[in-house]
N, C-alpha and C positions, 0 to 999 in steps of 0.2 A: 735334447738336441733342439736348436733356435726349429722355428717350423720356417717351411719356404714362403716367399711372396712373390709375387709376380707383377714387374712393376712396370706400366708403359712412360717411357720417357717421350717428351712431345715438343719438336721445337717450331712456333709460329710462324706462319709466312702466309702472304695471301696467293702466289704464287705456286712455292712450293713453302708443304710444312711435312717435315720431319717427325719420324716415329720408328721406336724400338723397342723393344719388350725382352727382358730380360729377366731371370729368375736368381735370386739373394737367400742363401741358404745360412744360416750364420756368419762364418765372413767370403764365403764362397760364391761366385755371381757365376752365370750361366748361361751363354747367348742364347737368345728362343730368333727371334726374328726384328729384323730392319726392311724401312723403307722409306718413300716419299709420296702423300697424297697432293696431289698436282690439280689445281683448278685451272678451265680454259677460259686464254686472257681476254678471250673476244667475248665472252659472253657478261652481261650485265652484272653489277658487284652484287647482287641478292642470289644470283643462281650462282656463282662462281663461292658466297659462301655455303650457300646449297652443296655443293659440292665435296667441299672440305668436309662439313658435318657427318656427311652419308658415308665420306671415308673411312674417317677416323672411327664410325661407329661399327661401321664395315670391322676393321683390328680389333676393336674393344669386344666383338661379336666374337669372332676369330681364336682368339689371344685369351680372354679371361683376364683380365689383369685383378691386381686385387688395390694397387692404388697408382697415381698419376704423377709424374712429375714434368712441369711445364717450364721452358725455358724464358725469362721476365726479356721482352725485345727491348734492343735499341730506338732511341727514339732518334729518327730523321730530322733534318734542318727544312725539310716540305712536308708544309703540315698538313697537304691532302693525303701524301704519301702514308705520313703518321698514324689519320685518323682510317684509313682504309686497313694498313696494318693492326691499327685496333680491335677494327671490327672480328678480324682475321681471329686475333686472338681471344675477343670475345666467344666464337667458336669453340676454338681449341680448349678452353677452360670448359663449356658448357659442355660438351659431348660428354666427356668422361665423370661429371660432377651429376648429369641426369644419368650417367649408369650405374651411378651410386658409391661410385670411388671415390676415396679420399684423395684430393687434388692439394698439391703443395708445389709452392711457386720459388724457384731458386734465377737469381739475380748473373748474370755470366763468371762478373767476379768468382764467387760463389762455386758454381758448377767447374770452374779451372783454380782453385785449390783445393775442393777435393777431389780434383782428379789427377792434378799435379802438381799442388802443394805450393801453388802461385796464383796468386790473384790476377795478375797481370800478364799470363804466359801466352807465348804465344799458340796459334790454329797448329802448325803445326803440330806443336810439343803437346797439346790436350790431343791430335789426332795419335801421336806416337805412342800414349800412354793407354788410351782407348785399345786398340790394338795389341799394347804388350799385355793389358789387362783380361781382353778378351778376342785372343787370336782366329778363333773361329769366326769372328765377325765378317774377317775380309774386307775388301776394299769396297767401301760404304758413300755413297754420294752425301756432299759438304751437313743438307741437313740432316740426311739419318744419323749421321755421325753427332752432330750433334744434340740429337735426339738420345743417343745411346750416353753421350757423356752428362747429362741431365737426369735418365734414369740411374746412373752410376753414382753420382753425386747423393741422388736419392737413398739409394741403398747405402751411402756411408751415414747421414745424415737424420735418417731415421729413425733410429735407435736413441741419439742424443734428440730428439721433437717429443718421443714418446715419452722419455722419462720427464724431462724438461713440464708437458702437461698433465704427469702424473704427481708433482712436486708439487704445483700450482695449484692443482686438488687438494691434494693435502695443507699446503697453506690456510686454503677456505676456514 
């Protein structure tokens, strides 16, 4: 029998960033927990990423995960916007990669066909499949939601990365 993994899916925001953690049992996935860690907007961009960090490490504490899946953001047309969403996710990737989880970065495309089988679908239809996929989730705010269909993704996606760098070994 596959062994379990327990994966936090994590999606960027300097605002709000998205997180869910969910358990992948062979083909079987298992809601554990969602949520949103929220930095405040009035405090300066170095404490407000203070913030995010202590969250996220707060879940990783919490949760146990055994690897990360991080959702690749949009890039904005204001590139202060951009560069402060950067940072954001500079965070988000580093929390979980200093707690020693393997971090793996899936592109939106990406996380909405393997979650519905469309690269292009819409919020809804990945929200709809989320749900049918894991109904105990319940009605999840935009990023957790998206956080969980990143983890989701993950858990399909994984299995094809592992063998994929197990090949490439053996290539050598």
């Amino acid at each position: 029998m596959d062994e379990r993994i327990r994966i936090l899916g994590l999606d960027p925001g300097l605002r709000h960033t998205g997180w869910a953690v969910i358990d992948a049992q062979g083909g079987h996935l298992s809601f554990v927990a969602a949520g949103v860690a929220n930095s405040t907007q009035t405090l300066p961009l170095a404490r407000r990423l203070t913030e995010l960090y202590n969250q996220i490490n707060d879940v990783i504490a919490s949760f146990s995960p055994d690897e990360a899946a991080v959702e690749e953001t949009f890039v904005n047309k204001n590139p202060d916007s951009t560069l402060k969403l950067g940072q954001a996710r500079g965070v988000v990737l580093l929390a979980p990669a200093q707690a020693g989880l393997c971090v793996t970065e899936y592109t939106p495309n990406q996380i909405k066909k393997a979650v519905v089988g469309a690269g292009h679908a819409q919020k809804h239809q990945v929200d709809m499949m989320v749900h049918t996929l894991l109904p105990v989730s319940g009605k999840l705010k935009p990023d957790a939601a998206d956080a969980l269909a990143a983890a989701i993704c993950h858990s399909y996606m994984r299995v094809a990365l592992r063998r994929m760098q197990a090949f490439t070994e053996l290539a050598k």
